[in-house]
mmCIF entry with sequence, helices, sheets and N, C-alpha, C, O atoms, coordinates in Angstrom:
data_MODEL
# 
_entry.id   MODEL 
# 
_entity.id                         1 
_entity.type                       polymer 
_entity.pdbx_number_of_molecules   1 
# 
_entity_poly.entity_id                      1 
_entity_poly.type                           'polypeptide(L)' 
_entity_poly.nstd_linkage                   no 
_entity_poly.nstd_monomer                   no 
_entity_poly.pdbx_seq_one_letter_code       
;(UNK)(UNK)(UNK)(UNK)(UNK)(UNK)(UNK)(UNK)(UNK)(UNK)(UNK)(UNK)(UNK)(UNK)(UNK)(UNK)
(UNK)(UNK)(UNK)(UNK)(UNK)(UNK)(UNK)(UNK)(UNK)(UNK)(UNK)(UNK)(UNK)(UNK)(UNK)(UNK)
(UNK)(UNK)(UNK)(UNK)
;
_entity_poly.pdbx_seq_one_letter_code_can   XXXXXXXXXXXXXXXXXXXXXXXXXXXXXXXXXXXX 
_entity_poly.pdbx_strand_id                 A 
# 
loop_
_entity_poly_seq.entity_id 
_entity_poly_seq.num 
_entity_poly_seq.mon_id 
_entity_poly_seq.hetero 
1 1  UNK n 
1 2  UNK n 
1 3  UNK n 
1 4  UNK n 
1 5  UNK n 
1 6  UNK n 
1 7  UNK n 
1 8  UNK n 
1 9  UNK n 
1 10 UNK n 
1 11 UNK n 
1 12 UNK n 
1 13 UNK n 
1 14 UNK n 
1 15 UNK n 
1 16 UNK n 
1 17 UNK n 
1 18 UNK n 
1 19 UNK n 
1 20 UNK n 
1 21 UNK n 
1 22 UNK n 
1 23 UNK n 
1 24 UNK n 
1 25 UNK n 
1 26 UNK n 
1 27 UNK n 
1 28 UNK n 
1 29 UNK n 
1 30 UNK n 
1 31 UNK n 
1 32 UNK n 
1 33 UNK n 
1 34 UNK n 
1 35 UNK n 
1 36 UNK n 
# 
_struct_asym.id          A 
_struct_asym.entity_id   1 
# 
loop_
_struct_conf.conf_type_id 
_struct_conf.id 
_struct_conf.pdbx_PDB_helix_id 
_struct_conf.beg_label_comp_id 
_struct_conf.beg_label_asym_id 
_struct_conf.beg_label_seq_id 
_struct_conf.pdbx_beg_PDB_ins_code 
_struct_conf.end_label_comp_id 
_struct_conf.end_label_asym_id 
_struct_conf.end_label_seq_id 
_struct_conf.pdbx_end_PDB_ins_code 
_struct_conf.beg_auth_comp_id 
_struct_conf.beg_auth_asym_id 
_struct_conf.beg_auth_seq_id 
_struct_conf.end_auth_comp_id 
_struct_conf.end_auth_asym_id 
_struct_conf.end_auth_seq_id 
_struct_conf.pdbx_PDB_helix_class 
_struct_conf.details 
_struct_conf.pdbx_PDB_helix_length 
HELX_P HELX_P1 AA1 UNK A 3  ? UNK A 20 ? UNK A 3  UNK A 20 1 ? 18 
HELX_P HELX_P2 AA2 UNK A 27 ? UNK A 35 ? UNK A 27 UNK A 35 1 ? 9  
# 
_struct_conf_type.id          HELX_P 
_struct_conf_type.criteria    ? 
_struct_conf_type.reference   ? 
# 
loop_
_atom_site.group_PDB 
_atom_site.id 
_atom_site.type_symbol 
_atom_site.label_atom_id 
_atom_site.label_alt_id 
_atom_site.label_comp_id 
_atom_site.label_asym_id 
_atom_site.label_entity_id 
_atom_site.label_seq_id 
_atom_site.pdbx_PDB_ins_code 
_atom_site.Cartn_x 
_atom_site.Cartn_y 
_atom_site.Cartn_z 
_atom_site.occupancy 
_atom_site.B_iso_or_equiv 
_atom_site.pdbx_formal_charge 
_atom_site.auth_seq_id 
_atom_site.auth_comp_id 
_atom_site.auth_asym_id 
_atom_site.auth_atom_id 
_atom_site.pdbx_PDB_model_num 
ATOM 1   N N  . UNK A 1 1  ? 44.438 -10.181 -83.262 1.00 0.00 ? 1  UNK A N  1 
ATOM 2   C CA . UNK A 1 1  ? 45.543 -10.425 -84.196 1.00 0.00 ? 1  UNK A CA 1 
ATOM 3   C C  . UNK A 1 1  ? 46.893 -10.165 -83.486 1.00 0.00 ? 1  UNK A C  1 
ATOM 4   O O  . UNK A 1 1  ? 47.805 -10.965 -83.697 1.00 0.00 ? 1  UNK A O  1 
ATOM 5   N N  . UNK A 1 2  ? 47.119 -8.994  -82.570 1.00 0.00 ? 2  UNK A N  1 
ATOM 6   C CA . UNK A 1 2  ? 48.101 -8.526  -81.687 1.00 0.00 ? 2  UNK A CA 1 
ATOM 7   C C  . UNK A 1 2  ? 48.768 -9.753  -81.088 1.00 0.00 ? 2  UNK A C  1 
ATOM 8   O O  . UNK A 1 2  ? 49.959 -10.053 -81.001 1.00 0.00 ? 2  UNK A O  1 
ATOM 9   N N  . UNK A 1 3  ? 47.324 -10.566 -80.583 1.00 0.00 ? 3  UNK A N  1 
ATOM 10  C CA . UNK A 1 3  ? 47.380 -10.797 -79.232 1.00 0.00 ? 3  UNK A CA 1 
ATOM 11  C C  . UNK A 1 3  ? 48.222 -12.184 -79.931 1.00 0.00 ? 3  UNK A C  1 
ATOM 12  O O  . UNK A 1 3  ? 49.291 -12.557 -79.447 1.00 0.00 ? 3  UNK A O  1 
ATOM 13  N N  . UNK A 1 4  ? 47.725 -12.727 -80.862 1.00 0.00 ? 4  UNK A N  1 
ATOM 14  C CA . UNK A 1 4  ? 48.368 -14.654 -81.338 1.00 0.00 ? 4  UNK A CA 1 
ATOM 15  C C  . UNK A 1 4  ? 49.627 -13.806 -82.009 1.00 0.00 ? 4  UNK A C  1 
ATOM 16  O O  . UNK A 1 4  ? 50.068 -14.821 -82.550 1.00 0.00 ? 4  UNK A O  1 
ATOM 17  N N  . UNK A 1 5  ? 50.269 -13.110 -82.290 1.00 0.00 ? 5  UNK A N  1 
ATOM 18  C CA . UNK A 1 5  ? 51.298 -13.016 -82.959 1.00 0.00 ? 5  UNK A CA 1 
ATOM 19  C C  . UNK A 1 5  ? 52.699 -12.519 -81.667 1.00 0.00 ? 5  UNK A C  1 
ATOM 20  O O  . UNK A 1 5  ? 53.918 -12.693 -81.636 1.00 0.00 ? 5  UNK A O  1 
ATOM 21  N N  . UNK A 1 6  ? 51.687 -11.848 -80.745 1.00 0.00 ? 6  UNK A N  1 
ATOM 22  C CA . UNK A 1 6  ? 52.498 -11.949 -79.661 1.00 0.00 ? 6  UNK A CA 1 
ATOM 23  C C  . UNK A 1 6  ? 53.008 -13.239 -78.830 1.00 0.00 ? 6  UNK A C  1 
ATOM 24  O O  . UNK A 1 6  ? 54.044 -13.462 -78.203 1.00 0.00 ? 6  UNK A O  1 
ATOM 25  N N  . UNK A 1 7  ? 51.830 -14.002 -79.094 1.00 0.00 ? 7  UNK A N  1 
ATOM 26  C CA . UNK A 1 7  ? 51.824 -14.915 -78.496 1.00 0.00 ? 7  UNK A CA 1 
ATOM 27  C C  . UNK A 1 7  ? 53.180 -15.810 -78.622 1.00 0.00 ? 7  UNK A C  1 
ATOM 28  O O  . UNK A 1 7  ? 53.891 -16.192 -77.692 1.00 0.00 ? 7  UNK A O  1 
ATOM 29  N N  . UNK A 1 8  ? 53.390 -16.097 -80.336 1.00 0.00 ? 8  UNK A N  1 
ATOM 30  C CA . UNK A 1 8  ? 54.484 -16.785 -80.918 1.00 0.00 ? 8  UNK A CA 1 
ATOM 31  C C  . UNK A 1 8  ? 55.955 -16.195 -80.269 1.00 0.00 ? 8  UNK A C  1 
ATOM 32  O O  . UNK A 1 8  ? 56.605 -17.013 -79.618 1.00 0.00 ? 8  UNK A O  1 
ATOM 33  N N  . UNK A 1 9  ? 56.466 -14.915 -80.405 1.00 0.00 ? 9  UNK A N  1 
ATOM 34  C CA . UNK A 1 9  ? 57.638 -14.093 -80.270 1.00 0.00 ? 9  UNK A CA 1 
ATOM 35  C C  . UNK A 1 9  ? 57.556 -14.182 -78.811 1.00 0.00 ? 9  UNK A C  1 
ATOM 36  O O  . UNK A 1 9  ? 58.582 -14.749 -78.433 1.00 0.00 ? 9  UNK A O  1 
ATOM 37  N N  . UNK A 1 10 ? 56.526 -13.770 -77.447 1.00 0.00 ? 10 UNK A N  1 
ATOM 38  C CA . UNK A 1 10 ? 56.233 -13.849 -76.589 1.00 0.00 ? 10 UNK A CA 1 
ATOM 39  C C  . UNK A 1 10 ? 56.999 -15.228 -75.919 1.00 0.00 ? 10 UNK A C  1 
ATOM 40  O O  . UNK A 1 10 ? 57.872 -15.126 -75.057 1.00 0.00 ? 10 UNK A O  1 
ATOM 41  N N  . UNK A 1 11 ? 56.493 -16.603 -76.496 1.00 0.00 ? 11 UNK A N  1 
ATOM 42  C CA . UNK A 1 11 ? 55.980 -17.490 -75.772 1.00 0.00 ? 11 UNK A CA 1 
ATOM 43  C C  . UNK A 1 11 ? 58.156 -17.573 -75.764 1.00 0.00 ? 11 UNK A C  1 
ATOM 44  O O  . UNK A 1 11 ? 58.837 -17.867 -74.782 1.00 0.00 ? 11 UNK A O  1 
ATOM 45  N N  . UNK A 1 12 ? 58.731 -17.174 -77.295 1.00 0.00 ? 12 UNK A N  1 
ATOM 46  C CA . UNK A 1 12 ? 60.158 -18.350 -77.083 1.00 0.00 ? 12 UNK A CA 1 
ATOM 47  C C  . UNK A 1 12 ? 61.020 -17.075 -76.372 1.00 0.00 ? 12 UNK A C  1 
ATOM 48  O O  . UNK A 1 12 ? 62.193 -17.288 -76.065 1.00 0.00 ? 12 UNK A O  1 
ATOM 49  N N  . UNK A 1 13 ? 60.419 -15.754 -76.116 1.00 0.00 ? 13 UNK A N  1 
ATOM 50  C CA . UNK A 1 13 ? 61.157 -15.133 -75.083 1.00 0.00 ? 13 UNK A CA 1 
ATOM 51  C C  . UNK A 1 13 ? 61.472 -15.324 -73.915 1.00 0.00 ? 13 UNK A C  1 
ATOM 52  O O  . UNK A 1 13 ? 62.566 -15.205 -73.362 1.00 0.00 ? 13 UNK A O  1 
ATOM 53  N N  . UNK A 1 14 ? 59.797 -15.842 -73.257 1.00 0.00 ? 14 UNK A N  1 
ATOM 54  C CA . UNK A 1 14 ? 59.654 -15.780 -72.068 1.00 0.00 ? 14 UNK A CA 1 
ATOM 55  C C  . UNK A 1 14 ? 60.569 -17.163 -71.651 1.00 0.00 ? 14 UNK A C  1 
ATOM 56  O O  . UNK A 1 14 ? 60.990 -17.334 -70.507 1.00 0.00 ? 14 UNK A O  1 
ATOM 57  N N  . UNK A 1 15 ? 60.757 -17.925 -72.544 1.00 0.00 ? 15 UNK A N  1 
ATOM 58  C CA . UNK A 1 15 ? 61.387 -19.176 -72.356 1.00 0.00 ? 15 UNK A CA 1 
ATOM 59  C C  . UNK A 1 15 ? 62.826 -18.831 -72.077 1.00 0.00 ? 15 UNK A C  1 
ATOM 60  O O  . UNK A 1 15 ? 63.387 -18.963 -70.988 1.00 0.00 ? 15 UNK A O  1 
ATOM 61  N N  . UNK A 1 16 ? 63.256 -18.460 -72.982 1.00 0.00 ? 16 UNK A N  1 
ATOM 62  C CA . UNK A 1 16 ? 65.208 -17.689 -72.999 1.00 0.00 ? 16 UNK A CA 1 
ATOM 63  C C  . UNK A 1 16 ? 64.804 -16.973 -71.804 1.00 0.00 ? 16 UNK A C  1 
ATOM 64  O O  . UNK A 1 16 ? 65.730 -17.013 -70.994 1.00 0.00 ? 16 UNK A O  1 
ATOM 65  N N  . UNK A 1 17 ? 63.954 -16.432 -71.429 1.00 0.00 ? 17 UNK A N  1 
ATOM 66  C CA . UNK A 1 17 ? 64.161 -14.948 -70.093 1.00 0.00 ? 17 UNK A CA 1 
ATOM 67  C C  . UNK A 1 17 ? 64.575 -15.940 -68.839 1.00 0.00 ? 17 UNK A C  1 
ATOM 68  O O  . UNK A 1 17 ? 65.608 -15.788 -68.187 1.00 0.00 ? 17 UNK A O  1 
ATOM 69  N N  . UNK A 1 18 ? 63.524 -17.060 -68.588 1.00 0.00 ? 18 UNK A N  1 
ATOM 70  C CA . UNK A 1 18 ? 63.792 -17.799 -67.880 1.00 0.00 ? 18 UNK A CA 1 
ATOM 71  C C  . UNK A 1 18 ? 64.586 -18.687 -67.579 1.00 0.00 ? 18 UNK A C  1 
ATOM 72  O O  . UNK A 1 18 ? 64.823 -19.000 -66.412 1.00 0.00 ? 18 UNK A O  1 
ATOM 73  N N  . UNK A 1 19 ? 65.108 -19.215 -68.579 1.00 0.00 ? 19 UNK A N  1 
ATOM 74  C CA . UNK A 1 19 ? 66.594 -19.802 -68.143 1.00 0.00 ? 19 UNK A CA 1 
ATOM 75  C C  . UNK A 1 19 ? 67.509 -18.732 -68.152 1.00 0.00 ? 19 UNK A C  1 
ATOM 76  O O  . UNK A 1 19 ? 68.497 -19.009 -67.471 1.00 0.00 ? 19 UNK A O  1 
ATOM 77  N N  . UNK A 1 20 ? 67.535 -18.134 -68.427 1.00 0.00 ? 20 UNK A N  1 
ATOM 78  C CA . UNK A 1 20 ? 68.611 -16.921 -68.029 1.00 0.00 ? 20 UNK A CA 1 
ATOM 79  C C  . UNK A 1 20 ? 68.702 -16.788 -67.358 1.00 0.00 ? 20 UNK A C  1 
ATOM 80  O O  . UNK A 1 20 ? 69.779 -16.896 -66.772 1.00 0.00 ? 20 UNK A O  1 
ATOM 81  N N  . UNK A 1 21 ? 67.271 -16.312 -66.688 1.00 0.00 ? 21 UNK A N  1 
ATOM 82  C CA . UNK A 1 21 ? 66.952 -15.770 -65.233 1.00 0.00 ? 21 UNK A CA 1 
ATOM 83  C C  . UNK A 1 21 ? 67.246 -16.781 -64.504 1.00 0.00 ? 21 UNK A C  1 
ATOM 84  O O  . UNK A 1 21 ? 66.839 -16.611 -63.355 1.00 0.00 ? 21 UNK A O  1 
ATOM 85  N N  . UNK A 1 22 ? 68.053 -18.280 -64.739 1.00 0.00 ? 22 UNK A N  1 
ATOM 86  C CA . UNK A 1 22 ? 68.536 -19.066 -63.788 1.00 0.00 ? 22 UNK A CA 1 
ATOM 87  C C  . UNK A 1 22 ? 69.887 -18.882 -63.482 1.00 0.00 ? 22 UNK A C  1 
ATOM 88  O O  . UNK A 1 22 ? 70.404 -18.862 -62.365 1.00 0.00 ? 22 UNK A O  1 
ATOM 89  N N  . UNK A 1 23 ? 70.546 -18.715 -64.861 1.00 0.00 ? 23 UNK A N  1 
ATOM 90  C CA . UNK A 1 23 ? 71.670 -18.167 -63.984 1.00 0.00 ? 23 UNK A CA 1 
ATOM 91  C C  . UNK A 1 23 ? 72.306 -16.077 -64.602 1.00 0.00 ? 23 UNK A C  1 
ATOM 92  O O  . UNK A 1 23 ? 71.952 -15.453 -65.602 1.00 0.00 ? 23 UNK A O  1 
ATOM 93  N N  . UNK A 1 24 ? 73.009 -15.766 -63.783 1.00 0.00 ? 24 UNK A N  1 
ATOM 94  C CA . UNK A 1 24 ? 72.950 -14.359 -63.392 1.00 0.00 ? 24 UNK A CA 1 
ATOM 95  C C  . UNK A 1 24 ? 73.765 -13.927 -64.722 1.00 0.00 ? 24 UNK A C  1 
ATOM 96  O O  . UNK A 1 24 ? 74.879 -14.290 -65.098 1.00 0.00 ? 24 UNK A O  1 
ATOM 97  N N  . UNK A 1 25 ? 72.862 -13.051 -65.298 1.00 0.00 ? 25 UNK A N  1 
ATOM 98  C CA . UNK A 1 25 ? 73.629 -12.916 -66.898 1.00 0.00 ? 25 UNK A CA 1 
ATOM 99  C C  . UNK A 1 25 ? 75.061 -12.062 -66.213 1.00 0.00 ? 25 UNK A C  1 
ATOM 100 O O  . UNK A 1 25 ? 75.104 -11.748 -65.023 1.00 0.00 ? 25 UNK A O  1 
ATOM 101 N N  . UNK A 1 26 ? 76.057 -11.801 -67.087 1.00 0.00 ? 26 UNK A N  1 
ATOM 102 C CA . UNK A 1 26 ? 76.728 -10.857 -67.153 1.00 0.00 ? 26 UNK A CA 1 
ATOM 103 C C  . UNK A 1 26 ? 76.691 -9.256  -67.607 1.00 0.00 ? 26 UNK A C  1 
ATOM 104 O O  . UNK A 1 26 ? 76.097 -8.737  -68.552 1.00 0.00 ? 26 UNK A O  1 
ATOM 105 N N  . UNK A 1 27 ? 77.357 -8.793  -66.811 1.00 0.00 ? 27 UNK A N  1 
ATOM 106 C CA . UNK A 1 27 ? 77.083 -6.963  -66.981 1.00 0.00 ? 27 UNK A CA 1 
ATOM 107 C C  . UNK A 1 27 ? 76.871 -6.547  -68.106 1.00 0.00 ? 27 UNK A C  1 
ATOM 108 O O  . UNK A 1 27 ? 76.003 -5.720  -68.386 1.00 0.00 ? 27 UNK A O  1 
ATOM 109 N N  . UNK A 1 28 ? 78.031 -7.338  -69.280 1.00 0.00 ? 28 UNK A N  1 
ATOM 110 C CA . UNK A 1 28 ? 77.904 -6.710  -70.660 1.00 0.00 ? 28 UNK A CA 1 
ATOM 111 C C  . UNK A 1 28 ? 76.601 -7.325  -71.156 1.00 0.00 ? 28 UNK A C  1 
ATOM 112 O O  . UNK A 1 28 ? 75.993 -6.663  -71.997 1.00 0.00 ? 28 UNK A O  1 
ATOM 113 N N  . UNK A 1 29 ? 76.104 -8.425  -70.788 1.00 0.00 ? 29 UNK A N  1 
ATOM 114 C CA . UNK A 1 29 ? 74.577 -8.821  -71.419 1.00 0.00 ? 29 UNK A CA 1 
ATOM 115 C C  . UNK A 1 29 ? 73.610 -7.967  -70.490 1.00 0.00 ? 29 UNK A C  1 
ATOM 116 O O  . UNK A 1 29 ? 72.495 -7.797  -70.983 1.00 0.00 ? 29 UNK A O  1 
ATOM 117 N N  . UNK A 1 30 ? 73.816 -7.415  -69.277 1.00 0.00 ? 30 UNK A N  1 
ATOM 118 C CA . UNK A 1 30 ? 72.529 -6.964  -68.738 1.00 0.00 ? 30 UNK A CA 1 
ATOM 119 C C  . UNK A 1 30 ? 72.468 -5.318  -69.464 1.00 0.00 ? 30 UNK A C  1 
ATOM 120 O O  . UNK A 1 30 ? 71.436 -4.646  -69.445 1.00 0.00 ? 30 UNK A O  1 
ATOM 121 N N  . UNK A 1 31 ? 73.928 -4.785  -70.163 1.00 0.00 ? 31 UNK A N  1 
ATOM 122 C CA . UNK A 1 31 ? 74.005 -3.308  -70.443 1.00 0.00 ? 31 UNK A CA 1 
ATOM 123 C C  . UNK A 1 31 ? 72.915 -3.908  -71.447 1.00 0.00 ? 31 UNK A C  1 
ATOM 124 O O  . UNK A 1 31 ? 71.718 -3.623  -71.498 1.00 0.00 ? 31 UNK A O  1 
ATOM 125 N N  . UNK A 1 32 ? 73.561 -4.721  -72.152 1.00 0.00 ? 32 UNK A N  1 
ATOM 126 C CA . UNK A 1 32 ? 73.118 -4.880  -73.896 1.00 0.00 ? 32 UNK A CA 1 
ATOM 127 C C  . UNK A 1 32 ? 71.296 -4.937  -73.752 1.00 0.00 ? 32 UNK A C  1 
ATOM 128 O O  . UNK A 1 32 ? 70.603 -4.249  -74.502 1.00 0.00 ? 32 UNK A O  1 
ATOM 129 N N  . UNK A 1 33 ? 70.847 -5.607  -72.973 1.00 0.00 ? 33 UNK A N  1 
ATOM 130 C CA . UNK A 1 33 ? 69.368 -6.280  -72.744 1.00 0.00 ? 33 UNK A CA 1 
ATOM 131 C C  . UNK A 1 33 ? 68.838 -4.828  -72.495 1.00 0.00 ? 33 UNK A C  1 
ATOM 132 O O  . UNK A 1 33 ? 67.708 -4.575  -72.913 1.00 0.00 ? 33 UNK A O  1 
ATOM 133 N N  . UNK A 1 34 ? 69.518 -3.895  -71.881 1.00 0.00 ? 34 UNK A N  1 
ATOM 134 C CA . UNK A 1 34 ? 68.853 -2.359  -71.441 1.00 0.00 ? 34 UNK A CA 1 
ATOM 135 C C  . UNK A 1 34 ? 68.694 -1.625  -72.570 1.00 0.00 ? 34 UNK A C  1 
ATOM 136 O O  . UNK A 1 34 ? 67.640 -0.999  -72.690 1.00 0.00 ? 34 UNK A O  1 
ATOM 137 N N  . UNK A 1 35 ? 69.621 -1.560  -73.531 1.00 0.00 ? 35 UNK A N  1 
ATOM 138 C CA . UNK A 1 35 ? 70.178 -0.587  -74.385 1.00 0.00 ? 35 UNK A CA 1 
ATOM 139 C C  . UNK A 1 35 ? 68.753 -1.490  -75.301 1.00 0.00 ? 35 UNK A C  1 
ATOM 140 O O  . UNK A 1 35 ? 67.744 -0.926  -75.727 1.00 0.00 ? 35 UNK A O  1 
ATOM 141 N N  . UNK A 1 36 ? 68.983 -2.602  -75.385 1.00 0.00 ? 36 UNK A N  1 
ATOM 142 C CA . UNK A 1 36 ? 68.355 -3.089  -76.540 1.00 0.00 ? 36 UNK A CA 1 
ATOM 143 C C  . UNK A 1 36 ? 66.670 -2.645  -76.328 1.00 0.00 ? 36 UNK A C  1 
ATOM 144 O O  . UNK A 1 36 ? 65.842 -2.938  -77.190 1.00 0.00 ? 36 UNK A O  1 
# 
């Protein structure tokens, strides 16, 4: 049950992480991404 519900929240993160991770976030988004 964990695992498919992760799956959903998981799958459209890993998507945003990766274009991000194309280009170099800014300091105040990398504090915020820590804190968060």
């Amino acid at each position: 049950m964990a695992r498919g519900e992760k799956r959903g929240p998981d799958d459209i993160e890993s998507s945003t992480s990766k274009r991000r991770r194309a280009a170099p976030p800014p300091p105040a988004e990398r504090h915020r991404r820590v804190h968060f």
